[in-house]
C-alpha positions in Angstrom: -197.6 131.3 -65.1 -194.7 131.1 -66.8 -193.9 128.1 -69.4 -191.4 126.0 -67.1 -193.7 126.5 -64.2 -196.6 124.8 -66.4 -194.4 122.3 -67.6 -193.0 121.1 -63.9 -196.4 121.7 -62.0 -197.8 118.4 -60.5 -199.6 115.9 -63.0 -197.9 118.0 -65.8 -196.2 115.7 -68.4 -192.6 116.2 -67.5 -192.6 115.5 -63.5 -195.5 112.2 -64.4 -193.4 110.6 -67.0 -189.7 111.7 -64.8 -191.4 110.0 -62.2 -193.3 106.8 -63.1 -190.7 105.4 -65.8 -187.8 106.7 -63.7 -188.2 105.1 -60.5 -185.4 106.0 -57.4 -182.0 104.0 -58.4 -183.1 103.9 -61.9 -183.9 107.7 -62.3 -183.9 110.0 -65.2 -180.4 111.6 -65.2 -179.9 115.3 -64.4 -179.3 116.4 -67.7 -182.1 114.3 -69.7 -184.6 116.3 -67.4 -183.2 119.7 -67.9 -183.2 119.0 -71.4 -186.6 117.6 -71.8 -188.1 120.4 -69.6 -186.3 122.8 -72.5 -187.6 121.0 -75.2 -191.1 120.8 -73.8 -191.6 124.6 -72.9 -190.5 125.0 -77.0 -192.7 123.1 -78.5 -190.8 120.0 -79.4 -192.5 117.1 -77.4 -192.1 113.4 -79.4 -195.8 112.1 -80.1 -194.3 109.3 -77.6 -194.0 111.0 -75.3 -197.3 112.9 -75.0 -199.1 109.2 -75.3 -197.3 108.4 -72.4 -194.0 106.6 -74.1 -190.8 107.7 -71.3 -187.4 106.5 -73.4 -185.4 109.2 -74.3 -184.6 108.6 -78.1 -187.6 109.8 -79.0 -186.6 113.2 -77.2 -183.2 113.0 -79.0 -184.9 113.1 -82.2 -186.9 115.7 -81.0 -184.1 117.9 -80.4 -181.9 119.8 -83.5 -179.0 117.9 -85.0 -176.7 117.2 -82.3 -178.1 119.5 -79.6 -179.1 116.4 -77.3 -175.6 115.1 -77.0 -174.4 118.9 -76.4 -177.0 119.2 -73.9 -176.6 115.7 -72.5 -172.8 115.5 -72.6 -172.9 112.8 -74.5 -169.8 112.5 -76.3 -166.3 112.2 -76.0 -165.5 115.8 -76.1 -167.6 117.4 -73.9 -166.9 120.8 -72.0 -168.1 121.3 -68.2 -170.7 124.2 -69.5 -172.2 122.2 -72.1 -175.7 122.2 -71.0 -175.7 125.6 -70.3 -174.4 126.3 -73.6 -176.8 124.2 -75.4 -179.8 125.8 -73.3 -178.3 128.8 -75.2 -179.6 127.4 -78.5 -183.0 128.1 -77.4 -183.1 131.2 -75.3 -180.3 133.3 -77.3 -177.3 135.2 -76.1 -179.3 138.8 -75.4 -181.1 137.1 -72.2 -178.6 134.4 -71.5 -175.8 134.8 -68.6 -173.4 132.0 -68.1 -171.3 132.9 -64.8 -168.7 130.5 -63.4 -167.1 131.3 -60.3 -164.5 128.0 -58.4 -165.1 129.9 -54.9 -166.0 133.4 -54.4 -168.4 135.5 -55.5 -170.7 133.0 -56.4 -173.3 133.5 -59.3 -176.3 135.1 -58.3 -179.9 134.0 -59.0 -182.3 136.6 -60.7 -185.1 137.3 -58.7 -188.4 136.2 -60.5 -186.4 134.2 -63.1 -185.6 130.3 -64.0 -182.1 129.3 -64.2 -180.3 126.4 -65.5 -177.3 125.4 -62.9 -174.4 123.4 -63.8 -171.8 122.6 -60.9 -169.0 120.3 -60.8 -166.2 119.3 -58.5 -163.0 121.2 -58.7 -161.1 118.3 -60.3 -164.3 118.0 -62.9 -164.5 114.7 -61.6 -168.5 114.7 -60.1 -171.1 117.4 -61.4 -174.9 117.7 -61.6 -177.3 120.3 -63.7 -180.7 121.0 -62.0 -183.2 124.0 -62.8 -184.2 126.7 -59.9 -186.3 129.6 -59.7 -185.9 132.5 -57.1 -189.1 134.0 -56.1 -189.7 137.5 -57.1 -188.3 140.2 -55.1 -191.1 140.3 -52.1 -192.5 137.3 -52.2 -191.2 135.2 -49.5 -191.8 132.7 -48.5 -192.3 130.9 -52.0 -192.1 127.3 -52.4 -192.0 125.5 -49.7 -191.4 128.3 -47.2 -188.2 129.1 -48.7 -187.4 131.8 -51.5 -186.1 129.1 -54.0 -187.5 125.9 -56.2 -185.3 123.2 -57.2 -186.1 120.8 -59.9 -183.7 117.9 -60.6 -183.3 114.3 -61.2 -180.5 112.0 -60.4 -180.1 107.9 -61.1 -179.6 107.3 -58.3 -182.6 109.2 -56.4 -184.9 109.8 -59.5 -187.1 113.2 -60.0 -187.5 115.7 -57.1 -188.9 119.0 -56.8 -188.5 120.9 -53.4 -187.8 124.4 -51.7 -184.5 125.2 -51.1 -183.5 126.9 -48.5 -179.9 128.3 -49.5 -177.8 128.9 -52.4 -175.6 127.6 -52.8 -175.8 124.5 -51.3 -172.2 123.3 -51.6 -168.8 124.7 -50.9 -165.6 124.6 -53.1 -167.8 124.0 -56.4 -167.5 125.4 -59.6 -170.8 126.7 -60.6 -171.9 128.3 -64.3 -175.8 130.0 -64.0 -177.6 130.4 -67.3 -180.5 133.0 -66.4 -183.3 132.2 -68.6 -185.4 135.3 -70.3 -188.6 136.4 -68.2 -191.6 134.0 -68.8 -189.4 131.4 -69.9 
């Protein structure tokens, strides 16, 4: 099992505190959960947080000097492939991909690897960042019956984790991939 499936399985910290603290129309937002879920699977979970505490400034501090606003797009100047970027701080260039595509070809998925996915609208106006894994080559179906897992949050509809049964799932998008090294 890799690191990010042991840190999203069920009753593992990550989906228990995304999900009791941050209820549907108060949910965690898409880019706090990508970026706890990184900073869980290396090692850098706030005592808080493991004693069941939910608010996220003990995660900021958890994180390096100014890698949670990077991450979060939390500031005034912030690029569309932030997060994907900052995931880089962890993971390193050698195994990291960034692709960005506005319509055709699309990025791919890596079969048997996690992936943090950043898309936007064309204008930049409306985007979301959300984690998916394709199943290994040959192992369909996966989760769910489909051959891809989807973990994301929102504040509007809170913490879900579900198959997914195409990619991508919107049209006209831009979309930057960061393919995450094997066992990440």
């Amino acid at each position: 099992m890799s690191a990010l499936d042991a840190a999203l399985a069920p009753g593992a910290l990550i989906p228990t505190l995304a999900k009791r603290a941050w209820p549907p129309r108060k949910g965690l937002p898409c880019c706090s959960l990508v970026s706890m879920v990184i900073l869980a699977v290396n090692d850098r979970i706030p005592s808080e947080a493991s004693s069941g505490g939910a608010m996220l400034g003990p995660w900021r501090r958890a994180a390096p000097a100014g890698w949670w606003d990077m991450a979060n797009l939390a500031r005034e100047e912030w690029q569309p492939w932030d997060a994907l970027l900052a995931a880089r701080h962890f993971y390193g260039a050698s195994e990291l991909r960034i692709q960005e595509t506005g319509r055709h070809p699309l990025p791919c998925l890596t079969p048997g690897r996690w992936h943090v996915v950043q898309w936007w609208s064309l204008d930049l106006s409306y985007g979301h960042t959300q984690l998916y894994h394709r199943a290994p080559d040959g192992e369909f179906p996966y989760y769910q019956g489909t051959h891809l897992r989807k973990v994301h949050s929102s504040k509007a509809k809170g913490y879900r984790d579900h198959g997914a049964s195409r990619w991508p799932w919107r049209d006209r998008m831009l979309c930057g991939v960061a393919t995450l090294p094997e066992g990440a």
